[in-house]
N, C-alpha and C positions, 0 to 999 in steps of 0.2 A: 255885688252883694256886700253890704257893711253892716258889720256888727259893733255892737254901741260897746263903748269903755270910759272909763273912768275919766271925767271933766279934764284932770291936771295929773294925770298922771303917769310919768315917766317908766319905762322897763325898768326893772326894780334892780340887773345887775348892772343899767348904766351909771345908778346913780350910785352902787356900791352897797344898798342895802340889800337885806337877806330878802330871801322870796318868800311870799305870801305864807307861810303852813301848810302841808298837805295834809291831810287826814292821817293816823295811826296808820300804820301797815304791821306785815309779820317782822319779827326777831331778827331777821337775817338782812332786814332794807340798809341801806346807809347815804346818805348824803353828804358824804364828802365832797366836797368841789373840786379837790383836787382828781379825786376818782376819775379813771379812763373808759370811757365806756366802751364796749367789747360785745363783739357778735355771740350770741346765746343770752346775754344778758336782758332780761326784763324790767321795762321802766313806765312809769305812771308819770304823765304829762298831765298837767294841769293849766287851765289859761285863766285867768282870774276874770272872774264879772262871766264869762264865757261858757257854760259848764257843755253845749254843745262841743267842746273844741277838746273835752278831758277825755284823755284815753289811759289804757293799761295795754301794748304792746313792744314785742319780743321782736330784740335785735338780729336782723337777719344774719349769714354767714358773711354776707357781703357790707357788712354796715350799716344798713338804713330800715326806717323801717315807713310802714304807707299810714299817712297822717291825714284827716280830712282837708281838703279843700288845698292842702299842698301838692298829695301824691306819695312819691318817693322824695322822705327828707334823707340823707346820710348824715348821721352820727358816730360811727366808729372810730374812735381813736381820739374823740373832743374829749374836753373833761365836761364835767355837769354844767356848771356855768357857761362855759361855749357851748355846748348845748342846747340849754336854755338861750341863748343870745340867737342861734340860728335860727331857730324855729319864730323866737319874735322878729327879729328880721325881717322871715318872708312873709310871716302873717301881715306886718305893717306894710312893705312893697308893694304887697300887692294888694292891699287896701281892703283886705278882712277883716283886718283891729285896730284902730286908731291908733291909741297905745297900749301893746298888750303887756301884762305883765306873766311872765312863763315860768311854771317851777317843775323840776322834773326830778323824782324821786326813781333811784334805784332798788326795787323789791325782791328781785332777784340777780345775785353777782354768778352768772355761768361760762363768762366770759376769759373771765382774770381770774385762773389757779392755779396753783402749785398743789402737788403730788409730795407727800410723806410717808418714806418709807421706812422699816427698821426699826430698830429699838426704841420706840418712841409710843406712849400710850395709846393711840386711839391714830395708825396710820391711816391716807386716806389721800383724797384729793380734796384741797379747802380753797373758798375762795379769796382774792386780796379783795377786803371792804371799802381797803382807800389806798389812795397816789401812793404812801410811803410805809408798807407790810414790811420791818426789819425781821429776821433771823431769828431772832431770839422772841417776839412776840408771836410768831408762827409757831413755837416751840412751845409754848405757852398756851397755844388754841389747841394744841394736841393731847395737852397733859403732861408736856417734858417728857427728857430721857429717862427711858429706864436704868436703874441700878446697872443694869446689864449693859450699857449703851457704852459708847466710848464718848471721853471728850472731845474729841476732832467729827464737825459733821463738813459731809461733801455736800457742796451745791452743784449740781449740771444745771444746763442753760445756753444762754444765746446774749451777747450784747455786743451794741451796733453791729450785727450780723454775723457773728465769727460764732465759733463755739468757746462755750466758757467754762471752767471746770475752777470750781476754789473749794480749796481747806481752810474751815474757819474753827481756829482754839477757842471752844467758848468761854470755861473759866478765865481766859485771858482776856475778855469783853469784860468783867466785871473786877478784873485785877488791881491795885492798884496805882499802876503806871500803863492801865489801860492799850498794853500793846496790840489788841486785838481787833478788828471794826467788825461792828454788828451790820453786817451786811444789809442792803436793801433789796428787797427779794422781788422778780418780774413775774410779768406772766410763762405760763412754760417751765419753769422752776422747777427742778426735782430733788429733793432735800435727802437724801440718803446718812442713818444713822447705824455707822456698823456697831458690831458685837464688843464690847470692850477685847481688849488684849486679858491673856489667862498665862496663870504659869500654874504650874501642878506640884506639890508638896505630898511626898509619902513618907514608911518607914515611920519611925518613933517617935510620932505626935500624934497630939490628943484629941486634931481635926485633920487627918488626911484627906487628901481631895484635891479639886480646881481652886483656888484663889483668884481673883480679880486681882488683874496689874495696876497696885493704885500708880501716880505719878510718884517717881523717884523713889522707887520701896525698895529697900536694903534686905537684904537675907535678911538679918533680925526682925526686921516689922514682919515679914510675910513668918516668922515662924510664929510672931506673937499671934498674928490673926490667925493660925490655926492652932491656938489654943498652950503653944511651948511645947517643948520635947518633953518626952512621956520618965517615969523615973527610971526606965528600962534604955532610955537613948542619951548618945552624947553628942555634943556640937564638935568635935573634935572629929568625928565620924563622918562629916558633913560632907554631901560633894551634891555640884549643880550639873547637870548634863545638858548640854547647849549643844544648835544645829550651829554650824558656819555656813558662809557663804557659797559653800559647792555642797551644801546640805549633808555634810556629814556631823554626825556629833560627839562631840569633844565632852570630856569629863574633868571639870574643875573644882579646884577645892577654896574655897571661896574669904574672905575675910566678910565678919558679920556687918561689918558698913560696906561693901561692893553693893553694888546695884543691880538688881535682877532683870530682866530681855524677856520682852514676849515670846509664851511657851517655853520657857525653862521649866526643867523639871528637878524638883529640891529629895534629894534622900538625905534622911536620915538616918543614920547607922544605929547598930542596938551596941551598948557599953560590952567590949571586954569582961569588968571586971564590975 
């Protein structure tokens, strides 16, 4: 059986040019070439001239998925363009398409995601749309950290086989001596964003309560943010009570540029006089 193809025309990624157009799909397709394709994933195969040969099928758990007049092709773990290339391949070998030209669109990414958890708007399992999902645009497809979130997020994972665990400062990705890498996030990925660090301010101010531990905050910032000491309170009266290290807690009286420790607790004393 031979099906007819174009007089002069070469597979479109031999020659290096983009493939044919596929028709619109939904919001969530991508055509990445760099993209991995990945068991759960759904893909629309196209043969140009061919439309007998156009399908919409779901990558099996095992890789591959059942193709006319091939069988069982395996595609798991190509990117789209290798892909594409396999499939025209065998179609030519075996003397189905002359020369076929093959484009294959990914409509559904079920394969490739990462998991987001914690302080982060709209937690969830998302999928990677292409080869190179960094950190921080992951972070961005969620809605960012909440107010509440801490700057340091943990990636869990797997690379070249081992288990992976990293802390990545994100403000220091946008710093300017840049000390931070914006990581490149894999399949498997579990993005975990904890609770900011909190110290606790009472006694004779004008917003007693929890505080957020911003970075590097001085007894005087955190009294600012809670509004200054009341006219009833004196800074003189001041003392921080802090756990140590065998958890017990020590009571210190503080100079107002020292720097405050996750979970300190700030009193305020009321004036003498």
């Amino acid at each position: 059986m031979l099906l007819s193809g174009p007089a002069n025309a070469q597979p479109a990624q031999a020659r290096g040019a983009a493939a044919t157009p596929a028709p619109a799909v939904a919001p969530t397709a991508t055509t990445n070439a760099e993209y991995r394709i990945a068991p759960g994933d759904v893909i629309r195969v196209t043969v140009f001239q061919n439309p007998d040969l156009s399908l919409e099928a779901r990558v099996s758990e095992v890789g591959v998925i059942s193709y006319p007049l091939l069988g069982q092709v395996n595609l798991g773990g190509l990117s789209v363009s290798a892909a594409e290339k396999r499939i025209a391949d065998q179609l030519r070998d075996r003397n189905f398409v002359r020369q076929p030209q093959v484009s294959i669109l990914v409509t559904q990414v079920r394969g490739n995601q990462v998991s987001v958890l914690g302080q982060v708007g709209k937690p969830g399992r998302f999928p990677l749309e292409s080869g190179e999902v960094k950190l921080t645009e992951m972070l961005a497809t969620v809605g960012g950290v909440l107010p509440t979130g801490a700057d340091t997020v943990v990636v869990l994972g797997t690379r070249n086989g081992q288990p992976f665990r990293g802390e990545i400062d994100v403000p220091s990705i946008f710093g300017p001596d840049r000390r931070g890498g914006d990581l490149v996030l894999q399949n498997g990925d579990v993005i975990w964003v904890e609770r900011a660090p909190s110290i606790y301010i009472y006694g004779e101010v004008q917003r007693p309560g929890a505080l957020r531990l911003e970075r590097n905050m001085s007894v005087l910032q955190a009294l600012a943010a809670s509004g200054g000491v009341t006219q009833r309170g004196t800074e003189k009266g001041l003392r921080v009570h802090r756990r140590n290290a065998e958890g017990r807690t020590q009571v210190i009286q503080p100079a107002m540029d020292d720097l405050l420790r996750p979970d300190d607790v700030v009193y305020v004393r009321e004036s003498l006089f």
